[in-house]
C-alpha positions in Angstrom: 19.5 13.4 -20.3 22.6 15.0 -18.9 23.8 13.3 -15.7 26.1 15.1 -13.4 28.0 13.6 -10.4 29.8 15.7 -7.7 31.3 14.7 -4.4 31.1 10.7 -5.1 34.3 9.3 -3.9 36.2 6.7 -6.2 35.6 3.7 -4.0 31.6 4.5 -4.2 32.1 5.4 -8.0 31.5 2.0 -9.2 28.5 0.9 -7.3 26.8 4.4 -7.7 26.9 4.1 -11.4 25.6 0.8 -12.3 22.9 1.6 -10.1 22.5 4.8 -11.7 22.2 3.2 -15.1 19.4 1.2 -13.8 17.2 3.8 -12.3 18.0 6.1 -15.1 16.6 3.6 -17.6 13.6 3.7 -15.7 13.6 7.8 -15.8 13.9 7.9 -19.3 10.5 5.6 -19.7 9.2 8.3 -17.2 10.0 11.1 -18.6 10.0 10.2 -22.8 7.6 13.2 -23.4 10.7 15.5 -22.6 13.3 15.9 -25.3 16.2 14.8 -23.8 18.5 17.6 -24.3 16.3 19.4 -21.7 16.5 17.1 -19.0 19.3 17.3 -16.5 20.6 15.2 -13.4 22.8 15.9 -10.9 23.4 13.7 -8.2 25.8 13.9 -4.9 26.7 11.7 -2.1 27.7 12.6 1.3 28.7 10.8 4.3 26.7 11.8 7.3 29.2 12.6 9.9 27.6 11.7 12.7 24.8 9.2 12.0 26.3 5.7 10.7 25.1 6.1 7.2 25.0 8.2 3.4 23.0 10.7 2.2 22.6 10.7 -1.5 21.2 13.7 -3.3 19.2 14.1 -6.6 18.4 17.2 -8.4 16.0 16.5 -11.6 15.5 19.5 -13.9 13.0 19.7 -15.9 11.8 22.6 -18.6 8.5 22.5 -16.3 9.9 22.6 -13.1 13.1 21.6 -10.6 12.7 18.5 -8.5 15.0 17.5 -5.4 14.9 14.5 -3.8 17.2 12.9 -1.2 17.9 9.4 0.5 19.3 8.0 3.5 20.6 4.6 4.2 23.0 2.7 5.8 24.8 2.2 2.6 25.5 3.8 -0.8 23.1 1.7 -2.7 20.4 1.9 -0.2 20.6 6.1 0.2 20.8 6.1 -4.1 17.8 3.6 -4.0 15.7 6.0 -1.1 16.6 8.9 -3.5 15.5 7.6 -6.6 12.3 6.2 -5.5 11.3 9.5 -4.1 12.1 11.6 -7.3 10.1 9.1 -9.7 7.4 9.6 -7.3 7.6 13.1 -7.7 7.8 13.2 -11.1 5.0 11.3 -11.3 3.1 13.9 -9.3 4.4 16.5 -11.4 3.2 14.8 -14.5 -0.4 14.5 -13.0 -0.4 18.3 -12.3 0.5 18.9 -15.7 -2.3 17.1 -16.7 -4.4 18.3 -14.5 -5.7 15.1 -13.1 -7.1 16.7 -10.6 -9.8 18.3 -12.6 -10.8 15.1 -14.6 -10.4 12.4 -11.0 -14.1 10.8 -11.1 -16.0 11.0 -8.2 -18.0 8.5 -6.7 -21.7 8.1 -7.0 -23.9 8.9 -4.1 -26.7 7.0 -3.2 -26.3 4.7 -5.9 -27.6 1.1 -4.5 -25.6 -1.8 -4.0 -26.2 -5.2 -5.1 -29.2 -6.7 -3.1 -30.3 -3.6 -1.6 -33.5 -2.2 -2.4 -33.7 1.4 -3.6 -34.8 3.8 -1.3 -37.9 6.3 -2.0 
């Protein structure tokens, strides 16, 4: 996976990355199907200038599809944790629509009797 970081000041640097090796680890288990010269990352952080808090962007690109997610939070590790949490759970989403789950979801049976109740004819 290629990761790319633009805007991040040097006094965020440090707590962005080792937080960013940990939620990329858990990417990677996400998305192993992907080889991962295909994959690429880019993330940004930017201070919101008038609400007391960080916005941290993420842009995952896949060779299926582009996902974007972003995070607010009242401080850098929060926004990155908002932002990370919402791009796993679209790439989940994306993975089930590659599969097409949606086709194969099994539906519930209808008029099937419970336990103890008598079957009705």
């Amino acid at each position: 996976m290629r990761i790319t970081y633009s805007q991040i000041e040097v006094r965020f640097r440090e707590a962005v990355e080792t937080e960013f090796t940990h939620q990329v680890a858990k990417l990677d288990r996400l998305l192993k199907r992907y080889q991962a010269d295909s994959l690429q990352l880019h993330a940004s952080l930017e201070e919101a200038p008038r609400k007391a808090g960080f916005d941290f962007t993420l842009h995952l690109a896949l060779p299926t599809g582009k996902l974007h997610a972003t995070g607010h939070g009242t401080d850098v590790l929060g926004a990155a944790k908002a932002a990370f949490a919402e791009i796993q759970m679209q790439a989940k989403k994306h993975q089930e629509k590659l599969r097409k789950d949606y086709v194969w979801k099994r539906k519930r049976g209808r008029g099937v009797p419970k336990l103890g109740e008598a079957p009705a004819n």
